[in-house]
Structures are given as structure tokens and as C-alpha cells.
C-alpha positions as CSV (number, residue, x, y, z in Angstrom):
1,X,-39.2,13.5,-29.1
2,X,-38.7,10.0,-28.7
3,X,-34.9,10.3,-30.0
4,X,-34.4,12.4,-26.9
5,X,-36.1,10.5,-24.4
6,X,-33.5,7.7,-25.7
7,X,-30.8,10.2,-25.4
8,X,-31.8,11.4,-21.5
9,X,-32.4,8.0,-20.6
10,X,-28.7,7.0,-22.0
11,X,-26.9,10.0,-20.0
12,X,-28.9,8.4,-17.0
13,X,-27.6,5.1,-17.2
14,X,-24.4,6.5,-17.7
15,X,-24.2,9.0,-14.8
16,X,-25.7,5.9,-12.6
17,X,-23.1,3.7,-13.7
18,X,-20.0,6.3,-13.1
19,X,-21.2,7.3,-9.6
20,X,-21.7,3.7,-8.4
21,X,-18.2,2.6,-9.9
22,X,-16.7,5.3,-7.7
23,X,-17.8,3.7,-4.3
24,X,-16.7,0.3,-5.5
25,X,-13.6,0.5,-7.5
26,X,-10.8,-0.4,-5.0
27,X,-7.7,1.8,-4.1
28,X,-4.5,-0.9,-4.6
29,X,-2.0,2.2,-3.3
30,X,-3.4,1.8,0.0
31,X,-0.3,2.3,2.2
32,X,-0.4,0.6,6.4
33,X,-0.2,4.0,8.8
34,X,2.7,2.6,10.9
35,X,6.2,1.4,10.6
36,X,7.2,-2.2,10.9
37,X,10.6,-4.5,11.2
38,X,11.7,-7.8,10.0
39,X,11.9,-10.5,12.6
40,X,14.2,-12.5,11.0
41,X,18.0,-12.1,9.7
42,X,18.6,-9.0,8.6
43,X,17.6,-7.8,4.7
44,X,19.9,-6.0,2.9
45,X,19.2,-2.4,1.6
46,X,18.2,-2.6,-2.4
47,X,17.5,-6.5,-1.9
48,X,15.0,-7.3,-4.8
49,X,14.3,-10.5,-2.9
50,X,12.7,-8.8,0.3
51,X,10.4,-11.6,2.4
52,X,6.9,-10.8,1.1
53,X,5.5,-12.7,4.2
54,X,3.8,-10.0,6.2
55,X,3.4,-12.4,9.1
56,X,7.0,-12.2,9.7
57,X,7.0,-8.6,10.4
58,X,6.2,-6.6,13.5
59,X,4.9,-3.1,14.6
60,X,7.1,-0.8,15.3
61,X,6.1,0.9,18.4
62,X,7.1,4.8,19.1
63,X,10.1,6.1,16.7
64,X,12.0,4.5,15.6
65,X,15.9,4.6,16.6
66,X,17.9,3.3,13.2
67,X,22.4,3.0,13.2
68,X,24.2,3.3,9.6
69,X,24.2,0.6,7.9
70,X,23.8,-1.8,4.7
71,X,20.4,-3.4,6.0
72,X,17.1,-2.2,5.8
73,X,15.7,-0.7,9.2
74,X,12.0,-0.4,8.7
75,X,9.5,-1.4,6.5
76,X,6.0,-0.4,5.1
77,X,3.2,-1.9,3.7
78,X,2.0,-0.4,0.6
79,X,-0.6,-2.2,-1.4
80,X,-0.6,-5.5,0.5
81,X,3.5,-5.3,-0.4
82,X,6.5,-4.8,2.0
83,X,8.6,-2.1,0.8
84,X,11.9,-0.6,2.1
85,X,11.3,2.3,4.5
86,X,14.8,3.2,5.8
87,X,18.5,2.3,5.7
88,X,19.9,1.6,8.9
89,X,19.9,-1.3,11.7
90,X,17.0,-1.1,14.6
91,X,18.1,-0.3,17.9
């Protein structure tokens, strides 16, 4: 009897321990719910260099409106990174 109070009070622990580590374990794919642009030169499509200073991008506001070209048009933030959205030049 004693072996299985050991045993229950183990799987308690356990179970404790696995539900609180899912409210504090955090989620580093968190992605930002708008699109923004550079405010400098522009950054060429593919560039493995891109400006990692999030301070030097803006909010894009509405859609939007992106020409052909060999530059990056918009940006996101995913995981506290800027990533390449889409190929073009904001209008």
C-alpha cells in the first residue's frame, strides 16, 4: 500500500508539473498581425543581411500596393525577426 501511495503521489507531481509548464513555456513563432516597410534604402530581395533593427521599420497601413521589382516590398515580424514578406517596391 505504501508503494502505491508513492506511485499516485509521483503521477501527481508529474501531471502538476506538465499542466503548469503549458501556461509558461513561451511560443518563439509568434508572428506581428500587420505588414510593415523599411524606412531606409531599399533591401534587396534574398538579401541575407536584412536590417534586424525593428525601429527602422513602419506599419503598413491598408493594403498594400507593391511594383515588380528586385527589392523587398513588405516585411513581417516573426519571432522578434524581420523577415521578407513580398517582392516588389511600395507605392
Amino acid at each position: 500500500m505504501k508503494n502505491f501511495q508513492k506511485l499516485a503521489m509521483g503521477m501527481l507531481v508529474a501531471v502538476l508539473a506538465i499542466g503548469f509548464s503549458a501556461f509558461t513555456q513561451a511560443n518563439d513563432e509568434s508572428e506581428a498581425f500587420a505588414v510593415f516597410r523599411y524606412d531606409g534604402s531599399p533591401q534587396a530581395w534574398n538579401d541575407p543581411s536584412l536590417d534586424q533593427n525593428v525601429s527602422n521599420y513602419s506599419e503598413v497601413i491598408g493594403e498594400p500596393d507593391c511594383t515588380p521589382s528586385n527589392n523587398i516590398c513588405t516585411y513581417n515580424i516573426v519571432g522578434g525577426e524581420v523577415t521578407q514578406n513580398t517582392k516588389g517596391t511600395l507605392q
